[in-house]
N, CA, C and O atoms as a printed pandas DataFrame, in Angstrom:
     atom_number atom_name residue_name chain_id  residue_number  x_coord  y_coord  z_coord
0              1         N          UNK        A               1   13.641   18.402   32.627
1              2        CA          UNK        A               1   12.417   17.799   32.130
2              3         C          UNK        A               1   12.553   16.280   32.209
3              4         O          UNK        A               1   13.535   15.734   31.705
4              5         N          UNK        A               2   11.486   15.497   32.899
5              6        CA          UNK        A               2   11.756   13.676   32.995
6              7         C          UNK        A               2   11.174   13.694   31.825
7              8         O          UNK        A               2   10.431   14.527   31.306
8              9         N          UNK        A               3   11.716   12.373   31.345
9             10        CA          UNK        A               3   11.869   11.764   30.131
10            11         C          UNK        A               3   10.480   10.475   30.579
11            12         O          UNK        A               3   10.183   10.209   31.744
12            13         N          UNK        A               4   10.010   10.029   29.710
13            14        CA          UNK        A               4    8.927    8.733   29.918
14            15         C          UNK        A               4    9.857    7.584   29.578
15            16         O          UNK        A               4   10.371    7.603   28.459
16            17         N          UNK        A               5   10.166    6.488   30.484
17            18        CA          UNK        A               5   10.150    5.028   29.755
18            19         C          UNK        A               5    9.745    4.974   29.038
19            20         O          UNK        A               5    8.669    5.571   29.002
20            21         N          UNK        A               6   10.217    4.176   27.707
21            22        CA          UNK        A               6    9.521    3.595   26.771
22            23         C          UNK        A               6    9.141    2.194   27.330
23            24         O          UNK        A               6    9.602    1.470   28.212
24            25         N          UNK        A               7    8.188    2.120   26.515
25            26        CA          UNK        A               7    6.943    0.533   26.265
26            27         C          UNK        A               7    7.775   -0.019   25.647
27            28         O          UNK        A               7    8.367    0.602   24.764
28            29         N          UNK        A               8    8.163   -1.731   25.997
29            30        CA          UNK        A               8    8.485   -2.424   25.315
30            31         C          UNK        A               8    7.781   -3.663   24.783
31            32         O          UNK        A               8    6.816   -3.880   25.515
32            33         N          UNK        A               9    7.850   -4.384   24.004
33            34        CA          UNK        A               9    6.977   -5.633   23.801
34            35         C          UNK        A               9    7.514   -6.194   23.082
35            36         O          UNK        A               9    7.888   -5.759   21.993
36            37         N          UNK        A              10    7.730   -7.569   23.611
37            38        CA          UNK        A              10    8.427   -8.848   23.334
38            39         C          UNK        A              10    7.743   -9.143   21.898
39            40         O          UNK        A              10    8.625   -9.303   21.054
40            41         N          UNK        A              11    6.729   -9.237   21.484
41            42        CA          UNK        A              11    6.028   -9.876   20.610
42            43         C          UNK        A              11    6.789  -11.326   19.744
43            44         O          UNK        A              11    6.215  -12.367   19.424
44            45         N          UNK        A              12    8.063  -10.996   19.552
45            46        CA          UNK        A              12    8.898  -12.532   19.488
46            47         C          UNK        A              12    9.133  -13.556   19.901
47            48         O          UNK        A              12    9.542  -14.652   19.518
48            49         N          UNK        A              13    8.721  -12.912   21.035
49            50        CA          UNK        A              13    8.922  -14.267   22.137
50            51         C          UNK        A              13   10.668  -14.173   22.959
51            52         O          UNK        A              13   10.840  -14.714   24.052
52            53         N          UNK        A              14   11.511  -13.626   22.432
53            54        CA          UNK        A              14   13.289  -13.882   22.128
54            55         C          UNK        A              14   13.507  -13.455   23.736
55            56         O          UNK        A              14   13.047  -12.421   24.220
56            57         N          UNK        A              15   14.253  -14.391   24.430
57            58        CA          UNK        A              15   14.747  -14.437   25.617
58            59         C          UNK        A              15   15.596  -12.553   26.092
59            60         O          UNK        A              15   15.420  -11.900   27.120
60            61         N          UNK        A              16   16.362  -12.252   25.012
61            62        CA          UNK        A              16   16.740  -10.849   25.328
62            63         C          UNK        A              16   16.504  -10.001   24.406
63            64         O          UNK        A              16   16.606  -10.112   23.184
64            65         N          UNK        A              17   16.093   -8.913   25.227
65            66        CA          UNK        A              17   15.983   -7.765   24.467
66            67         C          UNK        A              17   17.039   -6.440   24.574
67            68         O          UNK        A              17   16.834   -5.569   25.420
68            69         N          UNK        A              18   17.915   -6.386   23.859
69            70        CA          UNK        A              18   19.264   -5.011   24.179
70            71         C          UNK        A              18   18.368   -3.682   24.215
71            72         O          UNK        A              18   17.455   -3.526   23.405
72            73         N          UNK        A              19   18.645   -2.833   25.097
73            74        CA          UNK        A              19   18.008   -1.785   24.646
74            75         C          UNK        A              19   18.782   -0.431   24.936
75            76         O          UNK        A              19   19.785   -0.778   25.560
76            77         N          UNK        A              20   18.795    1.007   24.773
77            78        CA          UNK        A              20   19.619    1.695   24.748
78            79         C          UNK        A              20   18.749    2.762   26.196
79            80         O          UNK        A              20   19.085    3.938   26.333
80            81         N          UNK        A              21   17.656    2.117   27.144
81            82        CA          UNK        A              21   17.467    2.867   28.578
82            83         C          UNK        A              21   17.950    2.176   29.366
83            84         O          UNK        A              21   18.045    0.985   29.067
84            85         N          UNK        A              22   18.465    2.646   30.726
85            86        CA          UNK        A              22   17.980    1.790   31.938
86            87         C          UNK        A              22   17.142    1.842   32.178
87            88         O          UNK        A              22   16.807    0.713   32.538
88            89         N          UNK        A              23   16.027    2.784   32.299
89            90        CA          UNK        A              23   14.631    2.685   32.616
90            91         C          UNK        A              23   13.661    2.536   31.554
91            92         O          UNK        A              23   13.697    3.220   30.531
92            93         N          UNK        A              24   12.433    1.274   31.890
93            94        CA          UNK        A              24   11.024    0.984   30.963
94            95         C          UNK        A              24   10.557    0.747   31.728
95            96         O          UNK        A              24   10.659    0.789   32.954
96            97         N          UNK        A              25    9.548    0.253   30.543
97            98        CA          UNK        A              25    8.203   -0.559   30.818
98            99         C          UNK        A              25    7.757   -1.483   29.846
99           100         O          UNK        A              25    7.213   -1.213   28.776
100          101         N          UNK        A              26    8.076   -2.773   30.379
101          102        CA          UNK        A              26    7.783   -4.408   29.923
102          103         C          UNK        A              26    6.153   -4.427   29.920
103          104         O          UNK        A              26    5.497   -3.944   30.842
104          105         N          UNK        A              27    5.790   -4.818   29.192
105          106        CA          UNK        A              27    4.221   -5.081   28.233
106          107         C          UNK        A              27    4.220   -6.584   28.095
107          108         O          UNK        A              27    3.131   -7.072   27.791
108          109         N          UNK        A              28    5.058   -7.264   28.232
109          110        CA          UNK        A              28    5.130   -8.524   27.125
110          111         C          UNK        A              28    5.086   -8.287   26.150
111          112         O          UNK        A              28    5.904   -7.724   25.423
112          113         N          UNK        A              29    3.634   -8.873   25.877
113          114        CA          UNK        A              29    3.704   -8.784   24.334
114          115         C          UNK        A              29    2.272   -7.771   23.982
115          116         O          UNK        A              29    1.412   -7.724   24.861
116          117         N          UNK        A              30    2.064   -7.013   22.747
117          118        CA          UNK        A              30    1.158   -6.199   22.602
118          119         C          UNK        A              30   -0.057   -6.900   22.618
119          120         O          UNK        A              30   -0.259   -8.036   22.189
120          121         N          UNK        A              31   -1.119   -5.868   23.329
121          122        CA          UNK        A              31   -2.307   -6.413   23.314
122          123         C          UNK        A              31   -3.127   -7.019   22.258
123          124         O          UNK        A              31   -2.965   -6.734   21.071
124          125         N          UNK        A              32   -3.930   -7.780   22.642
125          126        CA          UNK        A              32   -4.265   -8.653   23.759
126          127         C          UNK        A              32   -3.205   -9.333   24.423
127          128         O          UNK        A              32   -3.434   -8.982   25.581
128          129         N          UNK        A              33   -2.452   -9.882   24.467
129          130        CA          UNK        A              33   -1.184  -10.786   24.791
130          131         C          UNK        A              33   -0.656  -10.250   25.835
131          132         O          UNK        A              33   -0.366  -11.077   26.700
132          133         N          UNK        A              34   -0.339   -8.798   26.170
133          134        CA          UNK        A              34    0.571   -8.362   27.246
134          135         C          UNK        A              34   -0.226   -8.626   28.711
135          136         O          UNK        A              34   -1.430   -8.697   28.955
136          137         N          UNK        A              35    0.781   -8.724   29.449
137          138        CA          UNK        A              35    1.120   -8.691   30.695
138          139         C          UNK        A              35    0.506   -7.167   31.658
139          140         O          UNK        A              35    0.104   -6.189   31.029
140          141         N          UNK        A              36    0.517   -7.176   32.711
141          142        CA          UNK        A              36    0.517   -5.954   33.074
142          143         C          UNK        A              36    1.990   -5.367   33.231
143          144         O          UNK        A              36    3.005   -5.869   33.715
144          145         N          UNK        A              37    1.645   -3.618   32.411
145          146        CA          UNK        A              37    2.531   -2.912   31.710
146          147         C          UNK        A              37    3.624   -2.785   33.682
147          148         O          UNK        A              37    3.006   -2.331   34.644
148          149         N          UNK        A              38    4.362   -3.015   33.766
149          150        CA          UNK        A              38    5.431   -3.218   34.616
150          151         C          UNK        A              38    7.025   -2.300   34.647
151          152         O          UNK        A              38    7.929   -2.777   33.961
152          153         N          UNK        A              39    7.357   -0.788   35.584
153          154        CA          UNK        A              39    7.806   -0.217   35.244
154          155         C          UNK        A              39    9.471   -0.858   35.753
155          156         O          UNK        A              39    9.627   -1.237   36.914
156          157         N          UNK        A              40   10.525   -0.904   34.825
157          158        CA          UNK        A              40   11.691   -1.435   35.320
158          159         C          UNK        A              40   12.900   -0.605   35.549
159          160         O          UNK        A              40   12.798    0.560   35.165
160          161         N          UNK        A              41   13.724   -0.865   35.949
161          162        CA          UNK        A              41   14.865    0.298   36.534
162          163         C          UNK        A              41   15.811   -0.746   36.691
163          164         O          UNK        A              41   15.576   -1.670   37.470
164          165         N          UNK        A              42   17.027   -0.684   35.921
165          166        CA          UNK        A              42   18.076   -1.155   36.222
166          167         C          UNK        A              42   19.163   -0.366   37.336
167          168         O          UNK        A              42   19.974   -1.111   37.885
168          169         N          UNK        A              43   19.198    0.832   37.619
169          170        CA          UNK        A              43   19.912    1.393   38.472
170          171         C          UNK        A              43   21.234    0.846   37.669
171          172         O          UNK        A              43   21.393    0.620   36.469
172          173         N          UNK        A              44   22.283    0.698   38.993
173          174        CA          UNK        A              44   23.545    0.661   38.629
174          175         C          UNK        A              44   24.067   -0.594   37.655
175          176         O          UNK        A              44   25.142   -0.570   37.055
176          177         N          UNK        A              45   22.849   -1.989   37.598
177          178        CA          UNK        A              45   23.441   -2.508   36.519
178          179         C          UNK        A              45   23.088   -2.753   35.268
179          180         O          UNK        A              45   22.127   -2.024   35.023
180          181         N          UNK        A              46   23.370   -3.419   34.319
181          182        CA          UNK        A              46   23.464   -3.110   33.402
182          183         C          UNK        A              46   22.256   -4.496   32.200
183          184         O          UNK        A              46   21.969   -4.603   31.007
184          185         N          UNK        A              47   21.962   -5.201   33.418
185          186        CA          UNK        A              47   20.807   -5.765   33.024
186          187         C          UNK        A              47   19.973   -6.251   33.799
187          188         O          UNK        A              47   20.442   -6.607   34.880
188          189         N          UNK        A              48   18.235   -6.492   33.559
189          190        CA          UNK        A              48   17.428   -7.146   34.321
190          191         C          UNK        A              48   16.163   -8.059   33.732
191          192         O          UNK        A              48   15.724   -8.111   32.583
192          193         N          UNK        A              49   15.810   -8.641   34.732
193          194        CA          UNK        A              49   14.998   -9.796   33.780
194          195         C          UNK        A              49   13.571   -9.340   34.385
195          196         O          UNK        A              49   13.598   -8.857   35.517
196          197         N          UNK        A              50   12.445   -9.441   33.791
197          198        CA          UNK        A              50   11.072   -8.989   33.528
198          199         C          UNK        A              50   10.370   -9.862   34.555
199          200         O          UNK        A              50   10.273  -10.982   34.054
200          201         N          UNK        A              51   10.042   -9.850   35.309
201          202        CA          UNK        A              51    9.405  -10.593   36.265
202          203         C          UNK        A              51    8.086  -11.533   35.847
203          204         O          UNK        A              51    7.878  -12.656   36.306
204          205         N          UNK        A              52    7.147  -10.760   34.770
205          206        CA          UNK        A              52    6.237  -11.342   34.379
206          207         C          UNK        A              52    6.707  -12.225   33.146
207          208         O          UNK        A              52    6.326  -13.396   33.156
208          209         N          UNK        A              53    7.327  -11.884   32.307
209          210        CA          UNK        A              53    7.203  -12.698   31.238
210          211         C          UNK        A              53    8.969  -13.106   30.771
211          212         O          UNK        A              53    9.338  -13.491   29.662
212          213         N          UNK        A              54   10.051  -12.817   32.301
213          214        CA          UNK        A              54   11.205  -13.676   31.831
214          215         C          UNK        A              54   11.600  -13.084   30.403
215          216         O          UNK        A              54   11.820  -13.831   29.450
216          217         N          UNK        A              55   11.660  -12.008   30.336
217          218        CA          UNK        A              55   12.781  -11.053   29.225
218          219         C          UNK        A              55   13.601  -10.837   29.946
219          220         O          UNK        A              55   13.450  -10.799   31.167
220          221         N          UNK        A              56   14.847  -10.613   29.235
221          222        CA          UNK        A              56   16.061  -10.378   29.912
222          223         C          UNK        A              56   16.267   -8.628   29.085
223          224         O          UNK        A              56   16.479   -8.396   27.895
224          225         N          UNK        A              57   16.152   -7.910   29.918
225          226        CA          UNK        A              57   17.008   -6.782   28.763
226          227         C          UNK        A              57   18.307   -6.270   29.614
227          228         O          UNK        A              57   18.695   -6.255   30.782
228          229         N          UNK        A              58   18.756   -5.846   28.279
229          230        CA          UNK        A              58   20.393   -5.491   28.781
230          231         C          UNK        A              58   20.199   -4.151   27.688
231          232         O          UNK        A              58   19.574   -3.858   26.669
232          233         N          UNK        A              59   21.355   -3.465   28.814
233          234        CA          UNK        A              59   21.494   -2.373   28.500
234          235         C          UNK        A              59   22.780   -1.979   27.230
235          236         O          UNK        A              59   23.949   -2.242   27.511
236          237         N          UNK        A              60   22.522   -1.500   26.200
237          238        CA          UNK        A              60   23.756   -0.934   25.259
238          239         C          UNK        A              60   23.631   -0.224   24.857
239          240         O          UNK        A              60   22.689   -0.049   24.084
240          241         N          UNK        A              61   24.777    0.894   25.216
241          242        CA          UNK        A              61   25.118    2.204   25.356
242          243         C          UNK        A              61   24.967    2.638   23.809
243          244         O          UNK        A              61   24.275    3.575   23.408
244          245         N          UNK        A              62   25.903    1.605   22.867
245          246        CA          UNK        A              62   25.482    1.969   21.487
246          247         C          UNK        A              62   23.949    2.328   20.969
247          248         O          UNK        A              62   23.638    2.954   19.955
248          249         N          UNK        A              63   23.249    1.853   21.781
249          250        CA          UNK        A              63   21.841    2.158   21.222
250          251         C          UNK        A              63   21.259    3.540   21.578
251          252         O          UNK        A              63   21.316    4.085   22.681
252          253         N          UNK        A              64   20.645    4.049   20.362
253          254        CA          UNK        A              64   19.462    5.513   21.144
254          255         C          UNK        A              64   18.440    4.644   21.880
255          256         O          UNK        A              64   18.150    3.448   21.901
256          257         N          UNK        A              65   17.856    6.199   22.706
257          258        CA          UNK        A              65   16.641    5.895   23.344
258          259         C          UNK        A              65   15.694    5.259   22.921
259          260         O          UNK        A              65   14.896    4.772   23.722
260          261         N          UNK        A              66   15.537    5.100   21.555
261          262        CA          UNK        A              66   14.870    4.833   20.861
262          263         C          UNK        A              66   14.810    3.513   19.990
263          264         O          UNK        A              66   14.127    3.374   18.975
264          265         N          UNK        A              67   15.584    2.635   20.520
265          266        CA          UNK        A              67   16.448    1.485   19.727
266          267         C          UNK        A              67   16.425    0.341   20.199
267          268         O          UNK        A              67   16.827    0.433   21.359
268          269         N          UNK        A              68   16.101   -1.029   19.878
269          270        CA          UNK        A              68   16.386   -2.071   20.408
270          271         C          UNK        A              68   16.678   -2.863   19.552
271          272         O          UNK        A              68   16.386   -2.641   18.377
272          273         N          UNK        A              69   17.382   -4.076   19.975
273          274        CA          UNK        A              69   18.022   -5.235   19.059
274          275         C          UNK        A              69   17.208   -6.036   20.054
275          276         O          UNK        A              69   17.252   -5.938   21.280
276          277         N          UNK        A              70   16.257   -7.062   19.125
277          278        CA          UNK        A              70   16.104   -7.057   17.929
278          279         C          UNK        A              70   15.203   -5.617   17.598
279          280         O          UNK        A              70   14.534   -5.168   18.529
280          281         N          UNK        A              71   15.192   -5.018   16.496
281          282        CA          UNK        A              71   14.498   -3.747   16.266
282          283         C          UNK        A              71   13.202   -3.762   16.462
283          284         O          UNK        A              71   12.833   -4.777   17.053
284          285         N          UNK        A              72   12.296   -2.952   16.166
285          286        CA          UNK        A              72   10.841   -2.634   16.661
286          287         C          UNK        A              72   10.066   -3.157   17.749
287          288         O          UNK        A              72    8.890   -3.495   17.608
288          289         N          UNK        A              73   10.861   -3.251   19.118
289          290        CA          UNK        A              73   10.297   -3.678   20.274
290          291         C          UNK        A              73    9.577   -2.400   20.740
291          292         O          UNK        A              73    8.501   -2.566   21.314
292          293         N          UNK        A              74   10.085   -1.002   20.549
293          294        CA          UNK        A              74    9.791   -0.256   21.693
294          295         C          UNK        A              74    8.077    0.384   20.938
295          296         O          UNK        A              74    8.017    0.710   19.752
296          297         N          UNK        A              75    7.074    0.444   21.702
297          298        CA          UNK        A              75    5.786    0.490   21.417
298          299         C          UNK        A              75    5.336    2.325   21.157
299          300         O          UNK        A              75    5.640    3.203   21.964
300          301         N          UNK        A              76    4.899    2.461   20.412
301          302        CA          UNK        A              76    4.798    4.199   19.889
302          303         C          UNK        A              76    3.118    3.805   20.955
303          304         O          UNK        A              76    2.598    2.834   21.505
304          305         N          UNK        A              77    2.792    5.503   20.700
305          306        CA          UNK        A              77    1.331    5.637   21.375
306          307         C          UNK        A              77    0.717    5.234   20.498
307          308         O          UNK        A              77    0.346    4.082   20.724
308          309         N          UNK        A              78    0.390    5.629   19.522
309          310        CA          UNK        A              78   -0.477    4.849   17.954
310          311         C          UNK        A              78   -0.718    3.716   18.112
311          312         O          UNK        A              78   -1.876    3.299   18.147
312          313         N          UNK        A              79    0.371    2.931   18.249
313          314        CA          UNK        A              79    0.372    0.910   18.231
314          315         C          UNK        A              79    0.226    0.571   20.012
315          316         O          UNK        A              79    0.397   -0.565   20.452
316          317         N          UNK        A              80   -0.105    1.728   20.871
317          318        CA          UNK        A              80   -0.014    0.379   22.137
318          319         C          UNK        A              80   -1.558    0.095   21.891
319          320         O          UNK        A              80   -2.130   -0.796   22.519
């Protein structure tokens, strides 16, 4: 069964975001503010930077799917 990227959104503004996928989807920041939603794939490494809005996320293994430092980046269906 594929799994969905999660939505992420900067809404802080903060240069990196850790997160516990290699694969999303960068929003920027929640609407109105975001970007077009942009699907990312790190493949074999272990970080990449957001083309539209210059986030850096990096990948850590310590984190669930569900997890980012700083916390509440990743966007539920309710709040996009």
């Amino acid at each position: 069964m594929a799994h969905a990227a999660p939505h992420i959104a900067n809404d802080k503004g903060t240069e990196r975001i850790f997160v516990g996928v290699k694969e999303l989807q960068c929003m920027g920041a929640r609407p109105p503010f975001d970007h077009p939603h942009v699907f990312l794939d790190m493949g074999g490494d272990s970080q990449l930077l957001c083309p539209y809005c210059s986030t850096l996320f990096i990948y850590d293994p310590r984190l669930a799917e569900n997890e980012t430092d700083p916390p509440g980046a990743i966007v539920t269906a309710d709040a996009a």
